[in-house]
C-alpha positions as CSV (number, residue, x, y, z in Angstrom):
1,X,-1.5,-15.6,-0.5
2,X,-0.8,-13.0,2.0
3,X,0.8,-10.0,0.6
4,X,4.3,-10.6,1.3
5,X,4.5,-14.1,-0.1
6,X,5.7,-13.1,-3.5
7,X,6.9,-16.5,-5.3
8,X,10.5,-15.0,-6.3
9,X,14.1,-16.1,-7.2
10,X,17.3,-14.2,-8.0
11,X,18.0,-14.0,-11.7
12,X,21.4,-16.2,-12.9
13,X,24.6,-14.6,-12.6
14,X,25.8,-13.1,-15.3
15,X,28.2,-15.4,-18.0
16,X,31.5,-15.5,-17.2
17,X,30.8,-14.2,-13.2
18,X,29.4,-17.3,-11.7
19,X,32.2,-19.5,-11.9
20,X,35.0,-17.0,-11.3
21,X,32.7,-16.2,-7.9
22,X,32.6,-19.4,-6.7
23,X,36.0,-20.2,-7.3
24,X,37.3,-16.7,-4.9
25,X,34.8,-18.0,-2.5
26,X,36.4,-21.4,-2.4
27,X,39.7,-20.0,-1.8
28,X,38.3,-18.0,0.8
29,X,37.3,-21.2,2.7
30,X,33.5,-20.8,1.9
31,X,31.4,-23.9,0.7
32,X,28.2,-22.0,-1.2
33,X,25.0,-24.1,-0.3
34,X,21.8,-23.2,-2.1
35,X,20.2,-19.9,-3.5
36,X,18.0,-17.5,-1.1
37,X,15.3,-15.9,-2.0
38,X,16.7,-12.2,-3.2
39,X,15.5,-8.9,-1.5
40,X,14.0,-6.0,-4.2
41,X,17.3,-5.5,-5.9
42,X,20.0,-7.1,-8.6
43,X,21.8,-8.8,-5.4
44,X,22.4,-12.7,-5.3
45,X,21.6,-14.4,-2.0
46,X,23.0,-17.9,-0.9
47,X,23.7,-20.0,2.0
48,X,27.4,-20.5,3.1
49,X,29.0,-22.3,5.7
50,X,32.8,-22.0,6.7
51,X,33.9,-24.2,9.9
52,X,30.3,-25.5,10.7
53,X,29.4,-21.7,10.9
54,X,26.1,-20.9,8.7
55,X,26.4,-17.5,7.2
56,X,24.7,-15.5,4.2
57,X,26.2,-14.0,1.3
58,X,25.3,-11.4,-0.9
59,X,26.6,-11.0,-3.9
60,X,26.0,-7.8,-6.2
61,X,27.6,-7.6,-9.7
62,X,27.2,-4.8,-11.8
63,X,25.4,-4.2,-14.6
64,X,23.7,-2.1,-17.3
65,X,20.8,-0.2,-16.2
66,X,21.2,0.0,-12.4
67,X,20.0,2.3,-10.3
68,X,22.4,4.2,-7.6
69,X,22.2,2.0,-4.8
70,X,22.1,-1.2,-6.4
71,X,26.0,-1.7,-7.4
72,X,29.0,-2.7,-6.0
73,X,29.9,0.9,-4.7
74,X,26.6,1.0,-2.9
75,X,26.9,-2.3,-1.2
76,X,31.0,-1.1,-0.2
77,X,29.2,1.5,1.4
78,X,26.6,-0.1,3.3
79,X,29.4,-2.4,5.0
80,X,31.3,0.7,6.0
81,X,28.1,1.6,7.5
82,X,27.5,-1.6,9.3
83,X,31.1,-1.3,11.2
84,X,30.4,2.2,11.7
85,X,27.3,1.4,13.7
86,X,28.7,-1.7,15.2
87,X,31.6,0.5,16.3
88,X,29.5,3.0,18.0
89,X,28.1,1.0,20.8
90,X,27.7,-2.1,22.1
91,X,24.0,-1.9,21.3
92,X,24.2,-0.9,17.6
93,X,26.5,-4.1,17.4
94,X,24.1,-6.2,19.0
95,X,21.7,-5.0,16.4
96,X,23.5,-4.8,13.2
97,X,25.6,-8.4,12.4
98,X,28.7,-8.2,11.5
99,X,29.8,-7.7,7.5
100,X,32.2,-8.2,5.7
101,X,33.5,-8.6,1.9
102,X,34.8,-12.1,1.3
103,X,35.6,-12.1,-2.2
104,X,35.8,-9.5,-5.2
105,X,36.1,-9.3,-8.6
106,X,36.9,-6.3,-11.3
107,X,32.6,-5.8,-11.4
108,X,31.6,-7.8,-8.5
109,X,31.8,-8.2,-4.7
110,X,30.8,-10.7,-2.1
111,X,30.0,-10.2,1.2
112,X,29.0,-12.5,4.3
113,X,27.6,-12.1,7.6
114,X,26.2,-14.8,10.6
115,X,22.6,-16.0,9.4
116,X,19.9,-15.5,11.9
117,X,16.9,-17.1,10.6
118,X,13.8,-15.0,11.8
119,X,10.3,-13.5,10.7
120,X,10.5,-10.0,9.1
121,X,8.2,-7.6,11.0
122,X,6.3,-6.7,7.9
123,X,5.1,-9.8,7.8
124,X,3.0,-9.5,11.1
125,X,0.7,-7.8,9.1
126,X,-1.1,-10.4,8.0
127,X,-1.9,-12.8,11.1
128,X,-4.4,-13.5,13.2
129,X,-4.4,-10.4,15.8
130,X,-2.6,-8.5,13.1
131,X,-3.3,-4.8,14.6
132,X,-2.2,-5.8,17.8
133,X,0.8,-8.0,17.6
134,X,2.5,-5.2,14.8
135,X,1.8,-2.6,16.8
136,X,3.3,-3.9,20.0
137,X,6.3,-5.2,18.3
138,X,7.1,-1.6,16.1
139,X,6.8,0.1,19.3
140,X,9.6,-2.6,20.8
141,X,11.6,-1.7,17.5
142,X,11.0,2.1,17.9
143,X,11.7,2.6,21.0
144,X,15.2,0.5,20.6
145,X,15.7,2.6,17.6
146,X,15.5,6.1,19.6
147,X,17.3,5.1,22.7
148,X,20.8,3.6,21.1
149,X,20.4,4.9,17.8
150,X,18.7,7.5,16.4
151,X,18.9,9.6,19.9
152,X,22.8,9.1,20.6
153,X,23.5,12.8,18.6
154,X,22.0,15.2,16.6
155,X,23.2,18.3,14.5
156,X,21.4,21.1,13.1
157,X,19.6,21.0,9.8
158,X,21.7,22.3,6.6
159,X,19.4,24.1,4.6
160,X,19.8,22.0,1.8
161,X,19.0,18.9,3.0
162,X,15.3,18.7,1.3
163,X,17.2,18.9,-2.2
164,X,19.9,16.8,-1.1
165,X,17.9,13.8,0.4
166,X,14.6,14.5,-1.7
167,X,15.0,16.7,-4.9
168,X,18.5,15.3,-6.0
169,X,17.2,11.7,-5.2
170,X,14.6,11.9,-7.9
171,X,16.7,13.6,-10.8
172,X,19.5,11.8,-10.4
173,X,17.4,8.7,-11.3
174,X,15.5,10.6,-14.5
175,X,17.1,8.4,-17.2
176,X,15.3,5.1,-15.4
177,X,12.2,7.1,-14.8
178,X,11.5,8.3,-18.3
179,X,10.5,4.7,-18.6
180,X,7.9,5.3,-16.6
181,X,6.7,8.9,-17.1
182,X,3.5,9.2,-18.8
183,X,4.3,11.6,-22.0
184,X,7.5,13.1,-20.9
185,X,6.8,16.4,-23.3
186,X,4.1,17.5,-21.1
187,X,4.3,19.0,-17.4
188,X,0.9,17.9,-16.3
189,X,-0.9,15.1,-16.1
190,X,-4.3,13.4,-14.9
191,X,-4.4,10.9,-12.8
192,X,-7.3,9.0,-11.0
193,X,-9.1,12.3,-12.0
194,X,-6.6,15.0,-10.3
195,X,-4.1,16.9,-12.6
196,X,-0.8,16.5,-11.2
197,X,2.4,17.7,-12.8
198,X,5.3,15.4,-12.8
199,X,7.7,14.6,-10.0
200,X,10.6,15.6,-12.1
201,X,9.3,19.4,-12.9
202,X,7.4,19.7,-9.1
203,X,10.5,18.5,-7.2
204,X,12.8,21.4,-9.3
205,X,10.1,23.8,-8.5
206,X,9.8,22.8,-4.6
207,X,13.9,23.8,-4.4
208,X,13.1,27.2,-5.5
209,X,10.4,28.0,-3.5
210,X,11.3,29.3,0.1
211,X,8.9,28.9,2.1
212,X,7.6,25.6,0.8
213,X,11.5,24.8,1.5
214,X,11.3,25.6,5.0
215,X,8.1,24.2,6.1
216,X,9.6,20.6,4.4
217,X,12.7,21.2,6.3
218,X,13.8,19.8,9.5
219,X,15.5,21.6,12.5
220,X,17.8,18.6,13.4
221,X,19.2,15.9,11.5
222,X,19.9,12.8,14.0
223,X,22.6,10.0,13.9
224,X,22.3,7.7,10.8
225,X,20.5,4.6,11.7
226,X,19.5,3.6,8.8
227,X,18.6,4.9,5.1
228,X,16.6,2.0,3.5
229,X,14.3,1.2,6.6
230,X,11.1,-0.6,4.4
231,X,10.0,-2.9,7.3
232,X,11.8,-6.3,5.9
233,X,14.9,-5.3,6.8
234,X,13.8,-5.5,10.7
235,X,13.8,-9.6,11.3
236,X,12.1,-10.9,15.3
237,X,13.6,-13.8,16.8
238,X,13.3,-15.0,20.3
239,X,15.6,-13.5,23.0
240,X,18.3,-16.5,22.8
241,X,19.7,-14.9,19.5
242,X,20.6,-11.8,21.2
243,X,20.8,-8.4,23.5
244,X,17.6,-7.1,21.8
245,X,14.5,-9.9,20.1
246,X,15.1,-8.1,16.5
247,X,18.2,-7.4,14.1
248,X,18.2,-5.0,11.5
249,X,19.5,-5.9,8.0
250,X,20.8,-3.9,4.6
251,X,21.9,-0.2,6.1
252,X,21.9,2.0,3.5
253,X,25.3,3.5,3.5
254,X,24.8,6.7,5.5
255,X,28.0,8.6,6.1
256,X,26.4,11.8,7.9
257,X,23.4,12.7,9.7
258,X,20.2,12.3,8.4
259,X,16.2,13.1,9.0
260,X,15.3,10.4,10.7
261,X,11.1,11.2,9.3
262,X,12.8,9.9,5.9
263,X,13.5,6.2,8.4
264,X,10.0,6.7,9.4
265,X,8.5,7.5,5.4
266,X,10.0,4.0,4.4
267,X,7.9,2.3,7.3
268,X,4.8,3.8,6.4
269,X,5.7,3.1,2.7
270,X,6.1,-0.6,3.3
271,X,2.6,-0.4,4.8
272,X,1.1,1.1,2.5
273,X,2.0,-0.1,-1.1
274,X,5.9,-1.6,-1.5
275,X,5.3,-4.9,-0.3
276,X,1.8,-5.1,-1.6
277,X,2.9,-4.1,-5.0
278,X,5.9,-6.1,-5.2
279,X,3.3,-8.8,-5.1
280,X,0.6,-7.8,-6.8
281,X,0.8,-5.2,-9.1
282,X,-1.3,-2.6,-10.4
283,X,-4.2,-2.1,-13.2
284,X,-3.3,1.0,-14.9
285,X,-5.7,2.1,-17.7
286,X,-5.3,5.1,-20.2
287,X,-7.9,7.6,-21.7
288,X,-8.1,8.8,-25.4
289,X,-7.1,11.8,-23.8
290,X,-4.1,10.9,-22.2
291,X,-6.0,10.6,-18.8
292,X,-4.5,7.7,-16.2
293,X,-6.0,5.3,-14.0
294,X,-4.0,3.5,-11.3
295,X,-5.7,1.0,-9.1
296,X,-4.0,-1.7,-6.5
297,X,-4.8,-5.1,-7.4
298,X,-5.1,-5.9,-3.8
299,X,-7.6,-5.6,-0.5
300,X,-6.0,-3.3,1.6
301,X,-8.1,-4.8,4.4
302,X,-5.9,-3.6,7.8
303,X,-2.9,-2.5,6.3
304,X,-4.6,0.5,5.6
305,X,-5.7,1.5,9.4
306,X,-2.3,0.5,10.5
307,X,-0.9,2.6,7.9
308,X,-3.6,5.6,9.1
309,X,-2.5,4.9,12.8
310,X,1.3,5.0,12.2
311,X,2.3,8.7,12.9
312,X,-0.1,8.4,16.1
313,X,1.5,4.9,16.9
314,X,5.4,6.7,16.9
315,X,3.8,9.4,18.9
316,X,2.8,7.1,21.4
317,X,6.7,5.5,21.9
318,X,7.8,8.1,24.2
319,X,11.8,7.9,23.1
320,X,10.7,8.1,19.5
321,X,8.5,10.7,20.1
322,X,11.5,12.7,21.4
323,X,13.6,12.6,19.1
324,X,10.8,13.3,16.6
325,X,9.7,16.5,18.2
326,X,13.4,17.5,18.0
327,X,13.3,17.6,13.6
328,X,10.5,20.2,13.9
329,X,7.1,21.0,13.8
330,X,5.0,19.6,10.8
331,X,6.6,16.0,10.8
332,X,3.5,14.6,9.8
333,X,3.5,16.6,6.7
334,X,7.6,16.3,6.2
335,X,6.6,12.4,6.9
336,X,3.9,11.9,4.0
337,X,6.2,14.4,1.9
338,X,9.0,11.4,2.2
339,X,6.7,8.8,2.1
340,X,5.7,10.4,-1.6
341,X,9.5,10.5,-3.0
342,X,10.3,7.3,-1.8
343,X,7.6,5.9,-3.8
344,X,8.3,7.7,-6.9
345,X,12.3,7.2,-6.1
346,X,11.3,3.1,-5.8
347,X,9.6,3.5,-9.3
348,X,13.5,3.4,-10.8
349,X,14.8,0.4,-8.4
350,X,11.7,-1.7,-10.1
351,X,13.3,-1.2,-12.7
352,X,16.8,-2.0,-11.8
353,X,15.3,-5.1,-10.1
354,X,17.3,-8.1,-11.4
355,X,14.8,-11.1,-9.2
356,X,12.5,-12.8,-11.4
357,X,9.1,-12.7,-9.4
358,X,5.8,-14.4,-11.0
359,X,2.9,-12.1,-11.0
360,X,-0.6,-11.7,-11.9
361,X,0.1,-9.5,-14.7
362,X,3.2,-11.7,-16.1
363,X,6.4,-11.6,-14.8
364,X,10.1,-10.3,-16.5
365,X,11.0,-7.2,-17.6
366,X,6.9,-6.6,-18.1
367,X,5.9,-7.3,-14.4
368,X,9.1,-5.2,-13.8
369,X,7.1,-1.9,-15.5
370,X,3.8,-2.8,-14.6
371,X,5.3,-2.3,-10.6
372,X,7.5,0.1,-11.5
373,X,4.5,2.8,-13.2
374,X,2.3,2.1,-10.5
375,X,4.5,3.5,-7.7
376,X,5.7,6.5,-10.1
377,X,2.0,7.4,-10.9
378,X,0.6,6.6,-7.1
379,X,3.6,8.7,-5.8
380,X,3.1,11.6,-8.4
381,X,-0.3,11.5,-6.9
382,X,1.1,12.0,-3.3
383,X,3.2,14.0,-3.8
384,X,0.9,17.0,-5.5
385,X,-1.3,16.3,-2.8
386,X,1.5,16.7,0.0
387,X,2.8,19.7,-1.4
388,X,-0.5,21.9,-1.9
389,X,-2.3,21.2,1.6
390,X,0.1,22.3,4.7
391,X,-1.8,20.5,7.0
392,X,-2.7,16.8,5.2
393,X,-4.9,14.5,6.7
394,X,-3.2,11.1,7.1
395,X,-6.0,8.6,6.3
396,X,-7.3,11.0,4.0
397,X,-4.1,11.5,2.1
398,X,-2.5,8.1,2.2
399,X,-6.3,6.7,0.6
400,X,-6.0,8.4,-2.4
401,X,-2.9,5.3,-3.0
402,X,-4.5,2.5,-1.3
C-alpha cells in the first residue's frame, strides 16, 4: 500500500440532515449518485449530475467539536475565495473551477462545482521514477503559481502577521489540543530524548520576543493563492481539460494578503508526514518519567530526499524564486518555522476529522488520537528546534520527524 492509499469513507450524515439534504438538492435539479471518498475533514463528498453534467458536491454540516475551518462559515468562505480568484484573471479561473452553494440548511450547506477526474500530485511520490516525475511536475505547478498568482501583487508585511497567521492559529485551537498535550500542568516536556516546552507556552513567548519576531517575519505578503496548499488539493490531467495540465482544489478562504512560505510549509508538510500519517500512524510510547517516544510507522524511503530537496527545488523555478526572495531573507528558516505550526495546528483537525479511515492501530475516534498526538508531539519537536537555531539545516531538521 503506497502511502496515500488510505482505505477511507465519509462518516453518515447526521439524523435528521440526510434526508432534508437530499430533498433541497432535488429541488435544486440535482440527482446525488454515490458517496466519494472524503478529504481530511467532517465534509461529505458525492457525485451529482444535473442535465447530463457530472459535478461534485461537498457537503459540510456542523457539529460539536469542530475545529475553525471545518464548518459551514469556513466552507462560505472558501467559495468567496474561489470567485475572487476566478474573477481576478482569466488564468486563476482556468485554475480554480467554478463553486457554488446549491442548497442550505439552518446548520448545513451544499456546494457543487464541474468534476474533473485526475491524479493528485502527491501521489507521484510513490511511482516508478518518483524523484523525477514530482519534481518536474511541482516545478510546472510552481512556476504557474508565481506567474498568475502569487506574483500578480504584493504589500508590505504588518508586523503582526507571525502572531496573526502562526501564534493565534495554535491558541485559538487549545481546547481541541489539550486532548493531545502530554500533561498540560507542565511547560516542558521530553520527547525522543530533547526537552521541548509546549507549543502553546513557546508560541506566547515567540510574540513577545522582538527579535525572534523579526527574523520569523516577512518583508512582503503576496496575493492569496491559496491557504490550505497540502499537495492533494493540486490534481494533473492531460492538456484537453484545460488552459493549464493541473487544477487546484479547496482554497482556504483568504480575504487579504498572505506569506506565501506558509503555501510553501503545507507542501513540504505533505511530504514529509500528513499524508503518511493519515495512513499510517504513529507508535507513541511513554516513560515512568513522563518521557515520550514518537516514531512513524512508515519507510520514508524517497519522500524524505524530496522533502530535503524542496526549498532547493523552489529555488530552482525561477518565477517562484522571485517572488520568494521578495518575503525576505531567512525563508528557509520562516519555511520550516510554518512547516512546524502547521503540523501542530493539523494535530486539532485530526481531531475534528469526521471520515472513518481503517488503520493499523484501529480506526474511530482512537485512530483519530493516535494521528492526531503524533503530529502535535512531532511538531512540538520542530518547532523547538526551529526556533533555537537561526540557521537550520533542512535534512537535518526535517529528520528529526521522519
Amino acid at each position: 500500500m503506497s502511502v496515500a492509499e488510505s482505505p477511507v469513507r465519509a462518516s453518515p450524515l447526521p439524523d435528521g440532515v440526510r434526508s432534508e439534504v437530499f430533498a433541497a438538492l432535488r429541488r435544486a435539479g440535482l440527482e446525488t449518485g454515490p458517496a466519494l471518498p472524503p478529504g481530511g475533514s467532517n465534509a461529505r463528498i458525492f457525485a451529482l449530475t444535473r442535465d447530463g453534467e457530472a459535478l461534485v458536491a461537498k457537503i459540510v454540516v456542523d457539529e460539536p467539536g469542530l475545529v475553525d475551518g471545518h464548518d459551514v462559515a469556513a466552507l462560505r468562505e472558501k467559495v468567496a475565495h474561489t470567485r475572487r480568484l476566478r474573477a481576478t484573471s482569466d488564468a486563476l479561473a482556468a485554475l480554480f473551477l467554478e463553486t457554488s452553494v446549491v442548497a442550505r440548511g439552518e446548520r448545513w450547506m451544499a456546494v457543487a462545482m464541474p468534476r474533473c477526474d485526475g491524479r493528485p500530485l502527491i501521489d507521484l511520490v510513490d511511482g516508478p521514477d518518483a524523484s523525477r516525475a514530482f519534481e518536474r511536475e511541482l516545478t510546472y505547478v510552481l512556476d504557474v503559481l508565481a506567474t498568475h498568482g502569487y506574483g500578480i501583487s504584493r504589500v508590505p508585511a504588518p508586523g503582526d502577521v507571525v502572531v496573526t497567521d502562526h501564534v493565534e492559529r495554535v491558541l485559538r485551537r487549545r481546547k481541541l489540543l489539550a486532548a493531545v498535550t502530554p500533561d498540560a500542568g507542565r511547560d516542558r516536556v521530553e520527547i525522543n530524548g530533547r526537552m521541548c516546552t509546549l507549543p502553546q507556552r513557546l508560541l506566547p513567548a515567540i510574540a513577545g520576543n522582538t527579535r525572534t519576531m523579526r527574523r520569523l517575519a516577512p518583508a512582503q505578503l503576496h496575493f492569496p493563492v491559496h491557504g490550505d496548499a497540502n499537495l492533494r488539493n493540486f490534481l494533473l490531467h492531460s492538456d484537453a481539460c484545460g488552459r493549464f495540465r493541473f487544477h487546484v482544489l479547496d482554497p482556504r478562504g483568504a480575504r487579504r494578503h498572505r506569506d506565501l512560505v506558509y503555501d510553501l510549509a503545507k507542501m513540504l508538510f505533505s511530504l514529509t508526514v500528513l499524508e503518511a500519517g493519515l495512513v499510517h500512524g504513529f507508535d507513541i510510547e511513554s516513560s515512568s518519567a513522563g518521557a515520550l517516544e514518537v516514531r512513524p510507522r512508515w519507510r520514508q524511503g524517497s519522500r524524505a530526499e524530496i522533502a530535503a530537496a524542496f526549498p532547493s527545488l523552489v529555488e530552482r523555478t525561477p518565477a517562484m524564486a522571485r517572488v520568494v526572495a521578495e518575503t525576505g531573507s531567512g525563508w528557509r528558516r520562516r519555511l520550516l518555522f510554518a512547516h512546524a505550526v502547521h503540523l501542530v495546528a493539523e494535530a486539532a483537525c485530526r481531531l475534528s476529522d469526521r471520515a472513518e479511515r481503517t488503520m493499523p492501530m484501529g480506526g474511530g475516534a482512537s485512530g483519530r488520537r493516535n494521528v492526531a498526538a503524533g503530529f502535535y508531539l512531532l511538531g512540538t519537536l520542530l518547532l523547538n528546534d526551529v526556533v533555537a537555531d537561526e540557521d537550520p539545516d533542512v535534512a537535518e531538521h526535517l529528520a528529526l520527524a521522519v
